[in-house]
Backbone as JSON Lines, residues from 0, in Angstrom:
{"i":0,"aa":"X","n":[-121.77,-71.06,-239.89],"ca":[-120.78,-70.66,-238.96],"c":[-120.72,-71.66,-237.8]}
{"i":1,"aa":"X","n":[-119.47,-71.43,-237.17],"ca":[-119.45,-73.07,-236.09],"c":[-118.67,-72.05,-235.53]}
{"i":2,"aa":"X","n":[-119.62,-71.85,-234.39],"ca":[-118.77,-70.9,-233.28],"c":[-118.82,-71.96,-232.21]}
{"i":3,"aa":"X","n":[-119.0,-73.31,-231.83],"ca":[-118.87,-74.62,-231.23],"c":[-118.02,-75.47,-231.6]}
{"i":4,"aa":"X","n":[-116.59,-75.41,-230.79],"ca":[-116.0,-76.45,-231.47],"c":[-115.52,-77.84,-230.27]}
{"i":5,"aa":"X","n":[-115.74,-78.84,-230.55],"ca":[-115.95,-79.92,-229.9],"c":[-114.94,-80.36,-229.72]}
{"i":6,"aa":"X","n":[-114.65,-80.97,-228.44],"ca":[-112.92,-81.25,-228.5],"c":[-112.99,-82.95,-228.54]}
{"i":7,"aa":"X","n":[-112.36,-83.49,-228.38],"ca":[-112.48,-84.71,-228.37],"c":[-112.08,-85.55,-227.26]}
{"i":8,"aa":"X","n":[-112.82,-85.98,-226.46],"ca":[-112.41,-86.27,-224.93],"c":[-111.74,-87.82,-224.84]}
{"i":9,"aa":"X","n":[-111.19,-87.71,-224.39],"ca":[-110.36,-89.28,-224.0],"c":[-110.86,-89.83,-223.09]}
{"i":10,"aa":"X","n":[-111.38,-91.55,-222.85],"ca":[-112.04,-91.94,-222.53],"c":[-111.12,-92.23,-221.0]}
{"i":11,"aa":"X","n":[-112.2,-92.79,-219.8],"ca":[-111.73,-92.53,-218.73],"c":[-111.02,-93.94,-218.51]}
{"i":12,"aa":"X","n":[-109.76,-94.06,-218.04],"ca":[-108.75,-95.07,-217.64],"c":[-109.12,-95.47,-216.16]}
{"i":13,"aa":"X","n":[-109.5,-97.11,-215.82],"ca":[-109.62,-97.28,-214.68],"c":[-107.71,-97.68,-214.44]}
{"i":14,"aa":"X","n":[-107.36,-97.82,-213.51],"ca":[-106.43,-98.38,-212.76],"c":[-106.43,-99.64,-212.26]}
{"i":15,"aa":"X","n":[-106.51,-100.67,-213.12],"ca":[-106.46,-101.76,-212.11],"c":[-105.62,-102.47,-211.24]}
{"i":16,"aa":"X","n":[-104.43,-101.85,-211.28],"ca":[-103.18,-102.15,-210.5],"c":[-103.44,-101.73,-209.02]}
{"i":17,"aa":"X","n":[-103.82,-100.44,-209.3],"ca":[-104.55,-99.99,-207.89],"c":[-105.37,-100.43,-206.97]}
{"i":18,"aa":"X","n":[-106.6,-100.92,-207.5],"ca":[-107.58,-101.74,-206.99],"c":[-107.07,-103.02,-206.48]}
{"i":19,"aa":"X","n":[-106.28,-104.19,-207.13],"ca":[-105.94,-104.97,-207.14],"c":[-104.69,-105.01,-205.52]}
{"i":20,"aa":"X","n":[-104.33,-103.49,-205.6],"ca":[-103.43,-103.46,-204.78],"c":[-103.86,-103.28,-203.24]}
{"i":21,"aa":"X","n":[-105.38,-102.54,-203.23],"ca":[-106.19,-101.84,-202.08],"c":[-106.82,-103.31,-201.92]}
{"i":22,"aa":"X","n":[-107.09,-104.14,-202.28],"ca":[-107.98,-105.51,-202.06],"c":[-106.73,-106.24,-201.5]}
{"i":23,"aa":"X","n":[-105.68,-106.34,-202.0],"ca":[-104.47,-107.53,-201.37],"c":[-104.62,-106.53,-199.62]}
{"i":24,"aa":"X","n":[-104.55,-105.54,-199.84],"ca":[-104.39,-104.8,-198.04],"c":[-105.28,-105.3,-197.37]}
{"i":25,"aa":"X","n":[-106.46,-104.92,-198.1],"ca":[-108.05,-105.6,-197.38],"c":[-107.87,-107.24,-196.9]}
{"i":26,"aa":"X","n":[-107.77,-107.62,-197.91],"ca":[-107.11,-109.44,-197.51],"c":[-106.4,-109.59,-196.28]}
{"i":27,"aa":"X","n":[-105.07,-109.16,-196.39],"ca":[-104.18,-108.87,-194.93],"c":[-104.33,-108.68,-193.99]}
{"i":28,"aa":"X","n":[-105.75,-107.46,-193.9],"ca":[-105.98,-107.13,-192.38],"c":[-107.14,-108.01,-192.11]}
{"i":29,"aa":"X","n":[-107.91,-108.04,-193.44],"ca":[-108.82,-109.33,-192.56],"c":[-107.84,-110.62,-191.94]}
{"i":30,"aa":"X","n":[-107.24,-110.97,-192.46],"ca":[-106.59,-112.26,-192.11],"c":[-105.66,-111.86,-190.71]}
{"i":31,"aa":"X","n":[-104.88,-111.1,-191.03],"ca":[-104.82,-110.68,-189.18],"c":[-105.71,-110.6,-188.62]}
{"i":32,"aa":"X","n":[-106.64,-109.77,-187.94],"ca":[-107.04,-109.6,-187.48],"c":[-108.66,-110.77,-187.03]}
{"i":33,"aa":"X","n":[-108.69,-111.54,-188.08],"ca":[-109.83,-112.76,-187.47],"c":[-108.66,-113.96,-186.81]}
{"i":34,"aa":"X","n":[-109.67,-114.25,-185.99],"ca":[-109.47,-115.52,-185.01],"c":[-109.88,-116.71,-185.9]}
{"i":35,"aa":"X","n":[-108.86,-117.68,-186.09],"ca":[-109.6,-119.13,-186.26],"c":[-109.27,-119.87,-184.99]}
{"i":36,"aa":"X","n":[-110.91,-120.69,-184.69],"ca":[-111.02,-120.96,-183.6],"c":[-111.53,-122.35,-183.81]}
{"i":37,"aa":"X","n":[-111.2,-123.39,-183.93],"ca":[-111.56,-124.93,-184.09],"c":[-112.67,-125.13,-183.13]}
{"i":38,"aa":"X","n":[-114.02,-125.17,-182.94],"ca":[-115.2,-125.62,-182.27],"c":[-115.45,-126.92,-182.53]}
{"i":39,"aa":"X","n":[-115.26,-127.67,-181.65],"ca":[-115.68,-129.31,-181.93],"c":[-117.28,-129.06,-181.88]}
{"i":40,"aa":"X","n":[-117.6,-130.39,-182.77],"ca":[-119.33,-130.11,-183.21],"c":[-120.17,-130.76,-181.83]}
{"i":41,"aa":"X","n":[-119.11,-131.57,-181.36],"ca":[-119.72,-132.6,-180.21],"c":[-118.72,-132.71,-179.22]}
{"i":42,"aa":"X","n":[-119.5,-132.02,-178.16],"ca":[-118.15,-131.62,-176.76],"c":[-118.69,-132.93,-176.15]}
{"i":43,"aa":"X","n":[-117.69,-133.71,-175.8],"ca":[-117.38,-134.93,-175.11],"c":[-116.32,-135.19,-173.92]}
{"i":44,"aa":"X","n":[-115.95,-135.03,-172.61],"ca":[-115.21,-135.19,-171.51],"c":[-115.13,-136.1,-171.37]}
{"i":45,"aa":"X","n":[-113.92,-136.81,-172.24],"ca":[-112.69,-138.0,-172.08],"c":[-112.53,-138.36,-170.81]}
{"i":46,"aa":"X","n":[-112.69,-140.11,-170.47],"ca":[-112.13,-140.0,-169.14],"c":[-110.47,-139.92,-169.34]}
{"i":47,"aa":"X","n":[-110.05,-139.92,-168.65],"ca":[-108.52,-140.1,-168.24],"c":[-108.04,-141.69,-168.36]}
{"i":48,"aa":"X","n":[-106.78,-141.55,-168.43],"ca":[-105.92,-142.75,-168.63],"c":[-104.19,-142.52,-168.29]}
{"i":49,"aa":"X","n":[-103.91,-143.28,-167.86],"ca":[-101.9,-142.7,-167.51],"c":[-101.53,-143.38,-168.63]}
{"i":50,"aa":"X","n":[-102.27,-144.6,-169.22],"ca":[-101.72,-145.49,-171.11],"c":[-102.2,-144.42,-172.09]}
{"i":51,"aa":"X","n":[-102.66,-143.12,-172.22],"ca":[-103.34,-142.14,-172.86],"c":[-101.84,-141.96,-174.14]}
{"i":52,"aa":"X","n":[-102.57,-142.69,-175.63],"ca":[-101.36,-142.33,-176.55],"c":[-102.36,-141.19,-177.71]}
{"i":53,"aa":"X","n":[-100.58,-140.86,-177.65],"ca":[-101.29,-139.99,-179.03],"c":[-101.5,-139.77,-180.15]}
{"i":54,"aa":"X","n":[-102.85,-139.24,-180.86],"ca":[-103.34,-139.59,-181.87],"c":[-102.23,-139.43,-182.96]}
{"i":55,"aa":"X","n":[-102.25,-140.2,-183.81],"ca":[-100.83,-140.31,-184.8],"c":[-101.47,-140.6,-186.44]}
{"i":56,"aa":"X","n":[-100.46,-140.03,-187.2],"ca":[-101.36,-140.96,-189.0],"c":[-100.99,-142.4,-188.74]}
{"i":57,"aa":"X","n":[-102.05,-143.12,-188.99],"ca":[-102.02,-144.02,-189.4],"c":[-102.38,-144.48,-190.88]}
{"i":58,"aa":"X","n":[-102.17,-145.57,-191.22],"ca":[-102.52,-145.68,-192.7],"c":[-103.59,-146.53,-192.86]}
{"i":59,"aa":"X","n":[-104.65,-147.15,-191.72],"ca":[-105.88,-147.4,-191.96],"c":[-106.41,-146.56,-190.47]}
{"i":60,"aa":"X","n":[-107.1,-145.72,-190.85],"ca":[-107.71,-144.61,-190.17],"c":[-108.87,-145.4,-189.13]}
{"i":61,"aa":"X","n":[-109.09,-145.0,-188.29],"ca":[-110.52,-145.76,-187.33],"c":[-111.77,-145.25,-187.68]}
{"i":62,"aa":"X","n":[-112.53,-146.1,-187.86],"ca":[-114.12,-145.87,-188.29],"c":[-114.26,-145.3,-186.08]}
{"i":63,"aa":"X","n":[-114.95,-144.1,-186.06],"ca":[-115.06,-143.43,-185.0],"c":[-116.49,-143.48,-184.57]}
{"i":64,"aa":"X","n":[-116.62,-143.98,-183.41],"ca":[-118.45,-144.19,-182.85],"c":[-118.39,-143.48,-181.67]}
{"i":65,"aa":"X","n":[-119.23,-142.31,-181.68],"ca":[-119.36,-141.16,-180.4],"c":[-120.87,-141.36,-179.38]}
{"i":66,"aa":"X","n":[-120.45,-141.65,-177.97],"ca":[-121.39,-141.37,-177.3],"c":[-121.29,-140.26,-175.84]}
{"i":67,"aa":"X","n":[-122.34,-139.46,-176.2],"ca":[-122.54,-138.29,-175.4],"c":[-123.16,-138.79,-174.12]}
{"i":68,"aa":"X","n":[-123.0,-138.17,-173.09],"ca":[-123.24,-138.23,-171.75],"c":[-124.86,-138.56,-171.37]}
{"i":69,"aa":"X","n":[-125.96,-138.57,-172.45],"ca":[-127.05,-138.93,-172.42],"c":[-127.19,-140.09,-172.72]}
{"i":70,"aa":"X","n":[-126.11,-140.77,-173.57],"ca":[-126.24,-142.45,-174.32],"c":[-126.49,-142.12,-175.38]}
{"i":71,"aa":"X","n":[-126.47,-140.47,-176.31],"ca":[-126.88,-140.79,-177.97],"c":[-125.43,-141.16,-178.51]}
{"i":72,"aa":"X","n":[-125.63,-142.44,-179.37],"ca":[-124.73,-142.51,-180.41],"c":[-124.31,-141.95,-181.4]}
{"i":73,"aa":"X","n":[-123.15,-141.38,-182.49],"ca":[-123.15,-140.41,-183.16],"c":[-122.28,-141.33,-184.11]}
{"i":74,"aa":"X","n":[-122.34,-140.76,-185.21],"ca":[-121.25,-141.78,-185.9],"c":[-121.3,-140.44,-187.5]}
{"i":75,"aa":"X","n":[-119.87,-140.08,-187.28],"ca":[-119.85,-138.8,-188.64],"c":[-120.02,-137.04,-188.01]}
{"i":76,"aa":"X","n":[-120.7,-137.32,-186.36],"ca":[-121.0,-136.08,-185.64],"c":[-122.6,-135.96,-186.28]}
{"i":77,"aa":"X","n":[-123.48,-137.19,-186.74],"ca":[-124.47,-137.38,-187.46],"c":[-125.41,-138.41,-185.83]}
{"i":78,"aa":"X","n":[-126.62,-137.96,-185.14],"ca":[-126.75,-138.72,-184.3],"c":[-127.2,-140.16,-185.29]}
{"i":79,"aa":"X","n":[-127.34,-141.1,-184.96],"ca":[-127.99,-142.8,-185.23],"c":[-128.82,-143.26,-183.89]}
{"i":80,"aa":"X","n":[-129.86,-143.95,-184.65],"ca":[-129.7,-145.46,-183.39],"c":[-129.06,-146.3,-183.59]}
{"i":81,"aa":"X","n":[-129.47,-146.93,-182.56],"ca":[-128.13,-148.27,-182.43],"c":[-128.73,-149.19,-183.38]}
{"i":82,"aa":"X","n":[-129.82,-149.56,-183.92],"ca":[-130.21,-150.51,-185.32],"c":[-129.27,-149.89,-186.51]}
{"i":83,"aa":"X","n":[-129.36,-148.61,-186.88],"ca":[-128.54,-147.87,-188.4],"c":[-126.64,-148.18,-187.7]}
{"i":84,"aa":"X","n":[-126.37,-147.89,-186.14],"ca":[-125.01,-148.23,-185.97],"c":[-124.66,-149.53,-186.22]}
{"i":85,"aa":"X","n":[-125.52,-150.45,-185.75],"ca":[-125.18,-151.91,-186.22],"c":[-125.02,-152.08,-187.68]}
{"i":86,"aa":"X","n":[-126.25,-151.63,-188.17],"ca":[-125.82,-152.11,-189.63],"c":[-124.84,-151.3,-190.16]}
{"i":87,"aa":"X","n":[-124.75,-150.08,-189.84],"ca":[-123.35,-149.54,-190.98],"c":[-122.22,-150.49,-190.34]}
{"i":88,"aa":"X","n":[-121.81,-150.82,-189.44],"ca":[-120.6,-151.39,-188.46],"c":[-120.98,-153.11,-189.86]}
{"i":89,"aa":"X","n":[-121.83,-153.51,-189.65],"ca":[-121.89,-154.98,-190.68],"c":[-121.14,-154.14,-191.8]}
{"i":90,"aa":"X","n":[-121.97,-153.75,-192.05],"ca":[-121.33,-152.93,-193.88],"c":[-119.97,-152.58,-193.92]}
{"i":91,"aa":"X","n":[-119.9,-151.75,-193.38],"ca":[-118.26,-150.99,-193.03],"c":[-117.56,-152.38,-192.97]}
{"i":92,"aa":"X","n":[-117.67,-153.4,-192.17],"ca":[-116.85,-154.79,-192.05],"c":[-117.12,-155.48,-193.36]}
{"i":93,"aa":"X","n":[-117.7,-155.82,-193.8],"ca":[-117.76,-156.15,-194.92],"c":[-116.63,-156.12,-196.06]}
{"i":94,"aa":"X","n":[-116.95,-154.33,-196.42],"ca":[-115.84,-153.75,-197.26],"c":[-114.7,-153.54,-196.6]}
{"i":95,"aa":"X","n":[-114.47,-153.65,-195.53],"ca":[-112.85,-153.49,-194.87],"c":[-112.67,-154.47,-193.92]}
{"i":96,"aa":"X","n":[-112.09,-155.78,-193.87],"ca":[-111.8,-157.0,-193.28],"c":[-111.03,-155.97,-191.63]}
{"i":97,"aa":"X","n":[-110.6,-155.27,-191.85],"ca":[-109.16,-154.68,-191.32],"c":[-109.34,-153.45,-190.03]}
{"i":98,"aa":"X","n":[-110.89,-153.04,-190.51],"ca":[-111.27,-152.14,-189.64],"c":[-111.73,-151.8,-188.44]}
{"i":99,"aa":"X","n":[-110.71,-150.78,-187.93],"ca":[-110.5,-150.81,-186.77],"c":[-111.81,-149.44,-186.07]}
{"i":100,"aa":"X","n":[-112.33,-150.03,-184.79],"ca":[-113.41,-149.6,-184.38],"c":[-113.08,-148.86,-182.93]}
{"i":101,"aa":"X","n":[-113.55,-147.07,-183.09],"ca":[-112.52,-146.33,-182.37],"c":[-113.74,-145.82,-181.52]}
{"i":102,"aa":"X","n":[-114.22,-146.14,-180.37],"ca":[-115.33,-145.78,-179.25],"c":[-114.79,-144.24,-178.97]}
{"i":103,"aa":"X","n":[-115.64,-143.92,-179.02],"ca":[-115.17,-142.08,-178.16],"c":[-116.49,-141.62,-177.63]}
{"i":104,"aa":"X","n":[-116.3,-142.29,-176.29],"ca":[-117.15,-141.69,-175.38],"c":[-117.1,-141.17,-173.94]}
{"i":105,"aa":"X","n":[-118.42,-140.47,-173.73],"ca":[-117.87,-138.98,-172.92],"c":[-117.76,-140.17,-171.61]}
{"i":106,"aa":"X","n":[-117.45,-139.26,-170.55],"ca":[-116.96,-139.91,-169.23],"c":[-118.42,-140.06,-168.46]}
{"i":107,"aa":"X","n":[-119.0,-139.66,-168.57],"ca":[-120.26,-139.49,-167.79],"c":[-121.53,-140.57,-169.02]}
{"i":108,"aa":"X","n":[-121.24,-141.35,-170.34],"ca":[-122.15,-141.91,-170.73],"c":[-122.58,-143.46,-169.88]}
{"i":109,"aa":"X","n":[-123.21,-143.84,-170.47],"ca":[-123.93,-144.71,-169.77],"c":[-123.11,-146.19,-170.29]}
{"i":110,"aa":"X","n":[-122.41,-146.53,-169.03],"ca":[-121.9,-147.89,-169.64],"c":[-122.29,-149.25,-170.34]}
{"i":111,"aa":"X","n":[-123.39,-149.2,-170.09],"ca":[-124.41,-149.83,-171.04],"c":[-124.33,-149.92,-172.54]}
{"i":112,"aa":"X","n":[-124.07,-148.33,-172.95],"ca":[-123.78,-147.94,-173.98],"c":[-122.69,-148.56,-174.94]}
{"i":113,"aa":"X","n":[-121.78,-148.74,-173.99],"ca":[-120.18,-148.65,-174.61],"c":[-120.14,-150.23,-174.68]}
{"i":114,"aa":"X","n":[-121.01,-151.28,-173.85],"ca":[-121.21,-152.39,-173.78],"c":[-121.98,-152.88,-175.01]}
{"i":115,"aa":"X","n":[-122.76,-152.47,-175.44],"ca":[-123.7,-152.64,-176.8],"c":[-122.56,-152.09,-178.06]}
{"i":116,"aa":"X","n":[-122.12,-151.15,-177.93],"ca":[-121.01,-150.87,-179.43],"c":[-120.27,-152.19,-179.2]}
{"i":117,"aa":"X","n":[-119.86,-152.29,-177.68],"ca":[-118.51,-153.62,-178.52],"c":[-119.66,-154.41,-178.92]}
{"i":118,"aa":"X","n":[-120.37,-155.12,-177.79],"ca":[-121.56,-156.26,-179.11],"c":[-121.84,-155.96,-180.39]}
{"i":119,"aa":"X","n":[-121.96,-154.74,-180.95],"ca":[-122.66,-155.08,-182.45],"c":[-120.88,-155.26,-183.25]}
{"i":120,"aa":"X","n":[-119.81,-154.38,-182.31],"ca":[-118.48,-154.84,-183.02],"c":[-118.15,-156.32,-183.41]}
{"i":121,"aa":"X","n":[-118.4,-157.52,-182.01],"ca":[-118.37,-158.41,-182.26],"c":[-119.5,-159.42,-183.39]}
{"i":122,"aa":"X","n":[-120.5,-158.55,-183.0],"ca":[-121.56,-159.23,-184.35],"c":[-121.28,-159.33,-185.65]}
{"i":123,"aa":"X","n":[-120.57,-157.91,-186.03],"ca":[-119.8,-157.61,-187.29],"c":[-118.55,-157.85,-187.52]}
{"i":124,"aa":"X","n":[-118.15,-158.67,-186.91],"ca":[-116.67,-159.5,-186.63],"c":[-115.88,-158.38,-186.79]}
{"i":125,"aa":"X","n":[-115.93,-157.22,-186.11],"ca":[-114.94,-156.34,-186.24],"c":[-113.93,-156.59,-185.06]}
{"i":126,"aa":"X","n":[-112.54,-156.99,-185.58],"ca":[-111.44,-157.7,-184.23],"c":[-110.5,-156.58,-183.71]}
{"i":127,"aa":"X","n":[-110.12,-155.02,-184.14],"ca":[-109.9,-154.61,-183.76],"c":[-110.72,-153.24,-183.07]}
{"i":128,"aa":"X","n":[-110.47,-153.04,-181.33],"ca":[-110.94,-152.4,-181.11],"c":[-110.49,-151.07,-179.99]}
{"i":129,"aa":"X","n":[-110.43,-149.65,-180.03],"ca":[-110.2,-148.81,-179.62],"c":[-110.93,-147.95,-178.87]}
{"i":130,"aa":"X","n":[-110.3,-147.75,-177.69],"ca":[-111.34,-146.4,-177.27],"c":[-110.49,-145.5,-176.62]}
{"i":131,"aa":"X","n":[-111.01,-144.27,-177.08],"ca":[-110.19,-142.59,-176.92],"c":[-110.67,-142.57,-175.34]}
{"i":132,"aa":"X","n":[-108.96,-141.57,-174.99],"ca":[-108.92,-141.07,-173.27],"c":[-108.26,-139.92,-173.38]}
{"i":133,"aa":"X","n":[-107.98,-139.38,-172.64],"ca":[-107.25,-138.06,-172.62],"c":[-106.2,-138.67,-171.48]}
{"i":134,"aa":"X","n":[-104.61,-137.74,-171.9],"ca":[-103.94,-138.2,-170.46],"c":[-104.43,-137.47,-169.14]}
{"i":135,"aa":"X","n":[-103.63,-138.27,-168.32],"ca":[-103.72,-137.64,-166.83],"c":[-102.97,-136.28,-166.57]}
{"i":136,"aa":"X","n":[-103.71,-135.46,-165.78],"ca":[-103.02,-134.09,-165.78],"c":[-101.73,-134.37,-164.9]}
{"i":137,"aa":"X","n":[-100.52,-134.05,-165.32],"ca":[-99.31,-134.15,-164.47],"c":[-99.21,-133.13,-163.2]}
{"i":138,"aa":"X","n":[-98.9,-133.68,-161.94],"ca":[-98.43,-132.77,-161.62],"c":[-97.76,-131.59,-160.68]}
């Protein structure tokens, strides 16, 4: 006798349209609601200039040499001494006849400093040379 009779259950259906749909919302409000906020890795105070141009594409980009208000050199936002800056500046000239050498240093570094980059520039026959300012406040 079979007084038990077994039904046959249908297996459980996820929704993935649903899910898919509750995650695109999730996406949205995260993305509203966060801040992107550009943090430079190395805060540097530009002196001023009234010739202050602005940075533009160019189609040979500047090899960039950073000095902070203590005299460290940086080159990549990577600190160096000035022996590893010289020689990458030889090297870098080497492979690029053309390259142009872009000083960015703070207002308060040690002029000394900025005097030794152009020397190892000229050691490495690098002939063009740049250094970053911020304009003058108008006003």
């Amino acid at each position: 006798m079979r007084f038990f009779v077994r039904k046959r259950r249908t297996t459980p259906a996820v929704i993935i349209v649903a899910l898919i749909d509750v995650l695109i919302v999730l996406l949205i409000f995260l993305l509203v609601t966060t801040t992107f906020k550009q943090q430079a890795a190395l805060k540097l105070q530009l002196p001023e200039s009234s010739q202050a141009k602005k940075e533009g594409a160019n189609e040979n980009p500047p090899f960039v040499v950073s000095i902070d208000s203590n005299g460290v050199y940086y080159l990549e936002k990577l600190p160096v001494t000035f022996e590893q800056l010289q020689s990458d500046l030889i090297s870098r000239a080497e492979k690029n006849p053309k390259l142009v050498l872009a000083i960015n240093a703070d207002e308060k570094a040690p002029w000394g400093k900025v005097v030794q980059v152009r020397d190892a520039a000229a050691k490495a026959k690098i002939k063009n040379l740049v250094a970053y300012t911020k304009e003058t406040a108008k006003p």
